[in-house]
N, C-alpha and C positions, 0 to 999 in steps of 0.2 A: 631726502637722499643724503649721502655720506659724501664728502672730497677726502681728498688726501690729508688734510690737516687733522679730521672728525667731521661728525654730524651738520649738517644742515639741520638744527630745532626747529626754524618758521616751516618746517614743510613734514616732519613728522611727527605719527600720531603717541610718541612719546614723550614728547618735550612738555606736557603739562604737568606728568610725574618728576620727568628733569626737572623743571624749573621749582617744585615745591620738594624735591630732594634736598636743594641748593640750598635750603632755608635750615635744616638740622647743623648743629655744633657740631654732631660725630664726624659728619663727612666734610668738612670745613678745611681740616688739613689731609697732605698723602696716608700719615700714619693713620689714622683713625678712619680713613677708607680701605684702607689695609687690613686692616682688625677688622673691619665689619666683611671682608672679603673672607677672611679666613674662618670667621663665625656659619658663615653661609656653607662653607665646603664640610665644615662640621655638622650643622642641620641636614643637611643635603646629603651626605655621604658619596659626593663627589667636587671634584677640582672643577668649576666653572671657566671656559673660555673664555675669560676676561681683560682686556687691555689697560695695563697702567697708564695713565698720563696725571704730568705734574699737572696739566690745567684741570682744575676742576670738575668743572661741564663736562670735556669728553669722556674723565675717567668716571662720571656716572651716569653719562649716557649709556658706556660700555657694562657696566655694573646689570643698567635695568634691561640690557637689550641681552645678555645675556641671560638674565632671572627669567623674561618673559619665554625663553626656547623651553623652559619648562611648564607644565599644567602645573606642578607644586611651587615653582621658583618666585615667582611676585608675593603669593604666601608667605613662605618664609622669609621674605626678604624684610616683610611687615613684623613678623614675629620678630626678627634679630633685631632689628631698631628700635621694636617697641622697647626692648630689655634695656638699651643705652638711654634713649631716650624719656619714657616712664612718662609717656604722657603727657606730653608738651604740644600748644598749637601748633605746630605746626606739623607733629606724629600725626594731629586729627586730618589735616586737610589731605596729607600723603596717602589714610589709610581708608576716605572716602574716595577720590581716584584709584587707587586699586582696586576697590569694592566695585565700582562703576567699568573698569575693564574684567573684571572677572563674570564671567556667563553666569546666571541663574541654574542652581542647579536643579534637575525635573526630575531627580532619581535620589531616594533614601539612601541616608549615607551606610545602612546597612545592607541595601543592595547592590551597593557599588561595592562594597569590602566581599561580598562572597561571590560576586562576578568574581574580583580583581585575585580572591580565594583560589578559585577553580583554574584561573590562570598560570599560579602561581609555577614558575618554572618551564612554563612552556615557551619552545622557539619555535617564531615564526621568520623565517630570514626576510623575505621578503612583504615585513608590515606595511611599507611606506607605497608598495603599488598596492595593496589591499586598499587602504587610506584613501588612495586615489580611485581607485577603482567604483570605493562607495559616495566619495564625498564627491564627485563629477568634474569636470576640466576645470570649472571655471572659482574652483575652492585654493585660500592660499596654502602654498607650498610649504613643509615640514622642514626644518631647515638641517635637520639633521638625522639620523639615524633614533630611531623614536622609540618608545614603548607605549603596553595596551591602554596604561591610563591619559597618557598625552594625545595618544589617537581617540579615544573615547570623549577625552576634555575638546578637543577641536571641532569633533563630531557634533557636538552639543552646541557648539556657536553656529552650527548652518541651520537654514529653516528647514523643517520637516520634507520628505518627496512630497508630489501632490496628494498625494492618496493619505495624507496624514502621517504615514509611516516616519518615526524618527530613525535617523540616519545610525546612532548608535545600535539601534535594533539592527540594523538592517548590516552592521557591521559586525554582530557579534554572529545571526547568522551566516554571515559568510565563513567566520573564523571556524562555527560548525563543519564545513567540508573540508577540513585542513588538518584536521585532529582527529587522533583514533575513537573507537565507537564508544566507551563508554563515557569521554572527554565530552563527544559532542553531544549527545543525550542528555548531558546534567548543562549545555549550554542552550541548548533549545528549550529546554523544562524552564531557565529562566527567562530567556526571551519571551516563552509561552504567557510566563506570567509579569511581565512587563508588559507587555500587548494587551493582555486583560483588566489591567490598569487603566491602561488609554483608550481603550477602546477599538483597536486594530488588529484584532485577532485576523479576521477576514483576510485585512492585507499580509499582515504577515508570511498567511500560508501560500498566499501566492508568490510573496517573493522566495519562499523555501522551495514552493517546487516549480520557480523558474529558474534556481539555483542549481536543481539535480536535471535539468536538459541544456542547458547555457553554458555558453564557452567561456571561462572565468581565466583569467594570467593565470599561467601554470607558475610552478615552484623552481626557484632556483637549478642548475646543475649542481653533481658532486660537487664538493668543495671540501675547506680545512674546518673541522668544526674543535672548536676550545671548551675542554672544562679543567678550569681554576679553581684549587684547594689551598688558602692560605690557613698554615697551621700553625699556634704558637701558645705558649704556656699561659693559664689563667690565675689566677688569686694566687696568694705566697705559698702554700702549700707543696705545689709541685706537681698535685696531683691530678688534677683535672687542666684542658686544651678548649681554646678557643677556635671552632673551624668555618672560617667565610669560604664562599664560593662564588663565582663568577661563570658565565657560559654564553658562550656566542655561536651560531651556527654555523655561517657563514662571516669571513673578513672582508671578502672583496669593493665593501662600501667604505672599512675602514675600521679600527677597534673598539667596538662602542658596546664593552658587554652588559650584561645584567645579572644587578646583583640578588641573591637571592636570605632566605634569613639564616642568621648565624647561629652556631650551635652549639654548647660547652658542657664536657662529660669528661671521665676518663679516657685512657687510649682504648678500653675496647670501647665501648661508646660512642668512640670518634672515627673509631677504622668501621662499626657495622654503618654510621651514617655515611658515611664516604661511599660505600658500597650502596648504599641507596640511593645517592646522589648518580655515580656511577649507572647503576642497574637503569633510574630513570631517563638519564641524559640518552640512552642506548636508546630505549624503548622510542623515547619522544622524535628522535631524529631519525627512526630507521626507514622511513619514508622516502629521505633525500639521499641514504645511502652515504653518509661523509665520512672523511677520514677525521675521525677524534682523538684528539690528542689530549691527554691528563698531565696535568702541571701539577705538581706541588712547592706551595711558596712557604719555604720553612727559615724558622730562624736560626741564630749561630747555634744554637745548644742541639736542635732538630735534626740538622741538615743530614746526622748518619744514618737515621731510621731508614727503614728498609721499607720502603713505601709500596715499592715496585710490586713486594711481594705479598701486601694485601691483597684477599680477595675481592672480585667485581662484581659479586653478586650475593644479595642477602642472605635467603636458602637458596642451599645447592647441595644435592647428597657428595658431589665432586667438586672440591674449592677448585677454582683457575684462580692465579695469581691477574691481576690488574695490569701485569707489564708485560704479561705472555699474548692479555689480548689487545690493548692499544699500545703507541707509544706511550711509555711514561718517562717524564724527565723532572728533577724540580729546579727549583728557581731560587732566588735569594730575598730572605726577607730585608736582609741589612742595606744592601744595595737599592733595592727599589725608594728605599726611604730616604737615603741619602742622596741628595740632588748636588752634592758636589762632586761625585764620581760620576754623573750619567754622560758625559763631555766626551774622557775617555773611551768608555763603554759604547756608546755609540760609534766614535771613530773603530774602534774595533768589531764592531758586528758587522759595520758596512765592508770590511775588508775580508772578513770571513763568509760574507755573502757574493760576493767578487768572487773568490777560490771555489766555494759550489754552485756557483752560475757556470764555469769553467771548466771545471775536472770532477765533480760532483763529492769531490771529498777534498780533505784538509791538507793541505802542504808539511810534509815532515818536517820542512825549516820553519814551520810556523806553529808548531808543538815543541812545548819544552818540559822534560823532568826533570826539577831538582836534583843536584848531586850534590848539596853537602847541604848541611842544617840551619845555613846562615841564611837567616831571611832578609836583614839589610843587602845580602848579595842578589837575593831572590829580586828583593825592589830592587836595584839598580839595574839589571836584566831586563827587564821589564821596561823601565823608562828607558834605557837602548835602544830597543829594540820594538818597536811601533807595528812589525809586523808578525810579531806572537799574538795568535788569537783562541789558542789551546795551551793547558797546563795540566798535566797527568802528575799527581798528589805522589806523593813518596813514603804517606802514612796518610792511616784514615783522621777525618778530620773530628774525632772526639775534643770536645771541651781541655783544655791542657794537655793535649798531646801536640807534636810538629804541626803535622795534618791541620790541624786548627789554622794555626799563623800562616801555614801556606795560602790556605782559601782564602784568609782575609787579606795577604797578599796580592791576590790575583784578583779579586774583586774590588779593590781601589786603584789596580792597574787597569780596570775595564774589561776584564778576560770572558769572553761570553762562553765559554766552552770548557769544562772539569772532568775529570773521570778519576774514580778510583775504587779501589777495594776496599768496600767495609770492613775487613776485618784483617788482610795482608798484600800492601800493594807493591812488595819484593817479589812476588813467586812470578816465577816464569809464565805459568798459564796466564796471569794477569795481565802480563807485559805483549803478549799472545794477542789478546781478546780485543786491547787497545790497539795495537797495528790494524785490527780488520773493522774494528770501527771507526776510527779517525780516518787511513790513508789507504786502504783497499778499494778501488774502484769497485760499484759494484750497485746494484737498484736502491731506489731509495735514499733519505740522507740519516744522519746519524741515529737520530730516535727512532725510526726505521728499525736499523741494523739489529739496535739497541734490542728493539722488539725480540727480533727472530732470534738472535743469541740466546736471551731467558727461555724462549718458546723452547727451542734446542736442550736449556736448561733443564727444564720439566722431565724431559724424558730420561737427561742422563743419571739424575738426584741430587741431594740436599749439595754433596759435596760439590759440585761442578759451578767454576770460578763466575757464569754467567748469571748464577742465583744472587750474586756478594756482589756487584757493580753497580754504580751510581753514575749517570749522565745528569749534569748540570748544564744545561743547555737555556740562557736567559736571553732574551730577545726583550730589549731597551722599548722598541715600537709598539708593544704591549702591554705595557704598567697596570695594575690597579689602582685604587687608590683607599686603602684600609682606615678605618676609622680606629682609636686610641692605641699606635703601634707601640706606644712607649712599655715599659713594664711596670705590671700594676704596682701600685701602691700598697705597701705594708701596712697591715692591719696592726692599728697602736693599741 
């Protein structure tokens, strides 16, 4: 068990790994546990919950207690070491202790990739009562919001039910009632022949059709469901984009999305898979009925695209625009990466979250437009004035034009809230359209609004000011975490 200082080692079943950790050079000093910290989030393609401390011991007790919340995490933890290390006794005795806590695995690792295939992309919000539900009261606890291969890896260290049946079978059946019909068909087909394997066909079908008369946890309520599109320029060219995605069904546990694989084409290439990512996320969640909101996280050069007014659906004889049918807003790529602006940012969303817990919309004294071109003026406004949480652009923000410096103004001031005109953010109608988004009471919050305005759009035509608006609307409590954000490297 833990005190307040760190870990108690004489009493957990990790301090055998601690204590031949403690034997490597690399983690000897802070920096070079540092480095292997940051190695890990790059294998990993996530930020691990990890606590610094100057003392040793506890910073890699935190290190492994952290690696182990993952089915892959002790793995790669072995992998990055072995790279520094190359081989040294003391890598051997580290990498037969993890070999000894890692389960035997009873399943080809080609059957596990076309399970984990068929998975791919699909939300289940409520995995971790599934988990429970299969693995019985008396199994440990998930410590955190999980995915299907970590639940699958846990499954695999409990002993079989009596009836021989493995626990993973007997989970992926479940996952069968939870997913539409031709999903579940191609997961029974595997299960079918997993069971033929082991010899539990028999059992099998009895736990299927004690599954279609049995009262099982029902599925979450409506809720907020996330799909995340980070989109940014690939190879020197200019001409082909890089697009990651993220998607969460439900947040009410907390923001733990799932990433899915990335994808890199031209723009049309990257607006048809956007729409299939789109198309799917509909499809997969229409069960639980949620409110889905599309983010796009774009970089400085990006951020004018017209996102909104992609289509949402692959064929269709009638394009709909993507913003006529969900919220869409995007987000910043520059910000999210910079962790010295998240301070401000933060202090700022929570006061814009205040004002629409409140009056359900934004305070006029808490929006500001620029009125002259100085942006040193623009910064000093900003630092004044702590309770601006909106900034309505006075030009769109193309690469070298005002628009530019102003965004990157307001996003080192923390401004969680942008709007403007892609193409004239003087014209009246414009000035118009921001009043009844920002500061008009009325259903709904911003990306809402946002929604029905475009929707309104459609019918009036091309010209009508709600087709040309951009809500930047970033939410700090949300992050992803991008793998190589930097920009690529020129071809010598």
């Amino acid at each position: 068990m833990g005190t307040a200082e760190g870990p108690n080692p004489g009493q957990d079943l990790l301090w055998p790994l601690v204590e031949a950790l403690q034997r490597l050079s690399c983690l000897a000093e802070l920096s070079g546990r540092n480095l292997i910290v940051r190695m890990l989030a790059d294998e990993l393609g996530a930020r691990l919950p990890i606590e610094e401390h100057a003392n040793p011991v506890f910073h890699v007790y935190s290190i492994v207690d952290a690696c182990r919340q993952r089915f892959d995490g002790l793995p790669t933890l072995v992998e990055v070491l072995d790279r520094v290390e190359q081989g040294s006794n003391p890598m051997r005795r580290v990498r037969a202790i993890v070999g000894s806590m890692t389960a035997l695995e009873i399943w080809p690792q080609e059957e596990r990739d076309r399970l984990f295939d068929l998975l791919r992309g699909v939300v289940i919000p409520d995995i971790g009562d599934i988990y429970r539900f299969v693995a019985g009261p008396e199994s440990r606890e998930l410590l955190r919001q999980t995915t299907f291969p970590e639940v699958f890896l846990a499954l695999e260290m409990l002993n079989a039910q009596p009836d021989g049946l493995p626990k993973p079978l007997v989970f992926v059946e479940y996952l069968a009632t939870r997913v539409r019909f031709e999903l579940a068909c191609e997961l029974r087909r595997w299960a079918d022949q997993q069971a033929t394997r082991f010899g539990v066909v028999a059992e099998l079908q009895t736990v299927r059709r004690r599954f279609a008369h049995e009262s099982l946890p029902a599925p979450p309520p409506r809720s907020h469901a996330y799909l995340v599109l980070l989109l940014r320029p690939e190879g020197p060219t200019g001409e082909n984009y890089r697009l990651c995605h993220w998607a969460q069904l439900d947040i009410s546990a907390g923001w733990h999305p799932d990433r899915g694989p990335d994808f890199v084409g031209d723009l049309a290439a990257i607006r048809w898979r956007v729409a299939e990512l789109v198309e799917t996320a509909a499809e997969d969640w229409a069960q639980y009925e949620p409110e889905i909101h599309v983010e796009f996280i774009l970089s400085r050069e990006l951020l004018n695209l017209e996102v909104d007014r992609w289509q949402w659906e692959t064929e269709t004889p009638v394009p709909e625009p993507v913003g006529c049918r969900f919220p869409v807003v995007v987000r910043s790529l520059d910000r999210m990466t910079a962790g010295k602006w998240h301070g401000h940012w933060r202090t700022r969303w929570k006061k814009l979250q205040e004002q629409l817990g409140g009056e359900g919309m934004i305070a006029k004294n808490s929006s500001h437009r620029p009125e002259t071109d100085d942006l040193l003026k623009l910064t000093a406004i900003f630092e004044r004035e702590p309770e601006l949480v909106s900034l309505v652009l006075g030009d769109p923000p193309e690469v070298g034009r005002l628009g530019a410096g102003q965004v990157q103004v307001g996003l080192r001031a923390g401004v969680p809230v942008m709007v403007w005109h892609r193409e004239d953010c003087e014209s009246a109608e414009f000035i118009e359209i921001v009043e009844t988004l920002l500061h008009q009471d009325g259903p709904g919050d911003v990306p809402q609004r946002a929604r029905r305005v475009r929707a309104s759009a459609l019918a009036e035509g091309a010209d009508h000011v709600g087709n040309h608006v951009t809500i930047l609307w970033d939410d700090p409590d949300r992050l992803v975490v991008p793998r190589n954000v930097a920009p690529p490297e020129p071809v010598l």
